[in-house]
Each structure stands twice: as structure tokens, then as C-alpha cells.
C-alpha positions in Angstrom: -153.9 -59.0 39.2 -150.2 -59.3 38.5 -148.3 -62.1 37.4 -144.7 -62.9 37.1 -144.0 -64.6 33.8 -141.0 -66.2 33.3 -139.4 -68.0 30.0 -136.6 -67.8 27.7 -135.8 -66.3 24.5 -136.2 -69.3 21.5 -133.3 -68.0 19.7 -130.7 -66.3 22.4 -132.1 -68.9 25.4 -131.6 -65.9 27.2 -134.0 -65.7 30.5 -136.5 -63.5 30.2 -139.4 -62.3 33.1 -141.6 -59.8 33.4 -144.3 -58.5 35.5 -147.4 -58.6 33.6 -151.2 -57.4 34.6 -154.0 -59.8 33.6 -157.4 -60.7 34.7 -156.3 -64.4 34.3 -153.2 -66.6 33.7 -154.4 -66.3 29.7 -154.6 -62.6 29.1 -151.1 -62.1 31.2 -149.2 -64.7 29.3 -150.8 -63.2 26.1 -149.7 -59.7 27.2 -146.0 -60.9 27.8 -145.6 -62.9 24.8 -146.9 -59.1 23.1 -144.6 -57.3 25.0 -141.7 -60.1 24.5 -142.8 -59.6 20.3 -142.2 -56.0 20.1 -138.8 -56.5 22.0 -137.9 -58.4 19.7 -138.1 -61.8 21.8 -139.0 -65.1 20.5 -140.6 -66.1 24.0 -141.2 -69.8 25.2 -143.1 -69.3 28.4 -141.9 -71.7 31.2 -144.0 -70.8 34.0 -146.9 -68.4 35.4 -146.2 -67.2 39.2 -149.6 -65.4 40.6 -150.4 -63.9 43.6 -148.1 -65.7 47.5 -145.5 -67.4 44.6 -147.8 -69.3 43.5 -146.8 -71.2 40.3 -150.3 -71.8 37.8 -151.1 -73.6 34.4 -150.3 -71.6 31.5 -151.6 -74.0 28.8 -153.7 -72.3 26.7 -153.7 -71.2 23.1 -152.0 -67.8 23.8 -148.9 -69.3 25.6 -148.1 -71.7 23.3 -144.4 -71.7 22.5 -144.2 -72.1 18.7 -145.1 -68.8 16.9 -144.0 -67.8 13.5 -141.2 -66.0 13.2 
């Protein structure tokens, strides 16, 4: 399934969104904030759009916003 992740950069708070595959709302937020990593991007997720714009719960231990630098 795709998912439409959207957040901000914790340093720049530039937007940031990508479309991201994941079986759930945990393994695509946990592929973004990857893909946001090697970018470069210090990513604070702010929401998780599924399938019809459907915005979901995010909280889980792989979308949580403070990571070490």
C-alpha cells in the first residue's frame, strides 16, 4: 500500500512529503524517516495519509520525532 507522509525538516522546518510503500502505517513511516536520513533530513513526521485521503495514527516507535543527530 502507499502512503503519503508528510512532516518537516527539525533543523531547516522545511516541508517535507513523500510517497512511501508499506504494509502498515509503521513500516511506511519507518521507510520515510530512512529515506529522509540519507537525504540528509532530520524528519518530524506530522501526519500519515493512506488509501481515499485518509489521515491515520502514526504513533509508534519508528515515527517518533526525536532521533540522534
Amino acid at each position: 500500500m502507499t502512503y503519503l507522509i508528510v512532516g518537516i525538516d527539525r533543523r531547516t522546518r522545511v516541508p517535507w512529503q513523500r510517497n512511501v510503500r508499506g504494509h502498515e502505517p509503521a513500516s511506511a513511516t519507518s521507510a520515510a524517516l530512512e529515506r529522509a536520513d540519507a537525504d540528509g533530513v532530520q524528519l518530524i513526521v506530522a501526519s500519515v495519509i493512506g488509501p481515499n485521503a485518509t489521515v491515520l495514527d502514526h504513533a509508534s516507535p519508528a515515527s517518533a520525532p526525536l532521533r540522534a543527530a
